[in-house]
N, C-alpha and C positions, 0 to 999 in steps of 0.2 A: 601430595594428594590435593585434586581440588575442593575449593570450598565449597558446601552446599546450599545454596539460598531459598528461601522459601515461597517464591515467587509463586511457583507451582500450586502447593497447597492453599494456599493464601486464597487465589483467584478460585478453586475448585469451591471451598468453601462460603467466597463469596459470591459463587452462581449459583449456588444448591440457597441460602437464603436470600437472592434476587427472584431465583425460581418460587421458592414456596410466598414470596411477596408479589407476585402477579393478579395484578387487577386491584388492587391494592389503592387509595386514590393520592393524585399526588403526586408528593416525593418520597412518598411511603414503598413504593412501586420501582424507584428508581435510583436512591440514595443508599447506602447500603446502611449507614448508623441507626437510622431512622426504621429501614426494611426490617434490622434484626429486633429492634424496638417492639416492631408492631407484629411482628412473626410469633416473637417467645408471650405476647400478651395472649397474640390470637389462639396461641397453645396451650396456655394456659384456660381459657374462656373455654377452646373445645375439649379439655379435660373434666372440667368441670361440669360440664352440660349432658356429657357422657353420665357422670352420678344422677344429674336429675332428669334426666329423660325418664329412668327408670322408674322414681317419683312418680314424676308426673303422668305416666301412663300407669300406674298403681293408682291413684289419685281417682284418674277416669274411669278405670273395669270398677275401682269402688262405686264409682257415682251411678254409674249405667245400673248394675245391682243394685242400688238402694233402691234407683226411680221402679224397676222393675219388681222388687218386695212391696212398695209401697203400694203398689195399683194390685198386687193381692194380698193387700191387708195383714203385713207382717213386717217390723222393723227390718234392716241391714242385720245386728248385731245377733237378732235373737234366729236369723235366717240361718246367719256361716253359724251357730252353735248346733243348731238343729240339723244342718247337714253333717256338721263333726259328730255328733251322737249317732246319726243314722248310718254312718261309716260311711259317707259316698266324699269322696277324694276325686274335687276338681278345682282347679285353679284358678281365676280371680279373672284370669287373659279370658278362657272359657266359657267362663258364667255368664259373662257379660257377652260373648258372641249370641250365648243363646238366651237370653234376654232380649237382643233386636234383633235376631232371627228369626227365631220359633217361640215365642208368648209361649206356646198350650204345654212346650217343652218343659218352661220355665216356670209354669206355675204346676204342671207336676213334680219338680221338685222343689216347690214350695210346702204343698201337701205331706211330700214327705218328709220334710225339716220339721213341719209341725208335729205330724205323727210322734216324731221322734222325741220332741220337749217335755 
């Protein structure tokens, strides 16, 4: 039986991480020790970035809502309790659309967060 070499897989392996090192600068782009180097980093960076996107756009629907309680006269903190008491169930993505969208929206549920406290 003939021997099997790995010639085949070797090379598949090392075009799928030349490919995913494209554009890459350098010898980063064109080296393969180097490409898998910067490939498993950059996989790692986009792994991680994927947790704090989420963060970070949690972060911002918070901010938009504070600036938006503030100019009607009511904290962030005492706002989402008073909307939890009044039972109106919206989400943080939402509040904040209607915050810079429709003011008159958002400050009637401000009204009734207060109502509610």
């Amino acid at each position: 039986m003939a021997r099997v070499k790995g010639a085949l897989a070797t090379r598949k392996r090392r075009k799928k991480v030349l490919k995913l090192a494209k554009g890459y600068w350098g010898a980063k782009s064109k080296h393969f020790k180097m490409a898998k180097e910067a490939v498993m980093k950059s996989g790692n960076y986009a792994y991680i970035g994927r947790k704090q996107k989420k963060r970070d756009f949690r972060r911002l629907w918070i901010t938009r809502i504070s600036s938006g309680c503030k100019a009607n006269g009511v904290n962030y903190s005492s706002f989402m309790n008073g909307l939890k008491k009044a039972g109106i169930t919206l989400n943080r993505k939402m509040l904040s659309e209607i915050a810079i969208a429709d003011p008159e929206g958002f400050t009637a549920l401000v009204e009734k967060a207060k109502a509610a406290l």
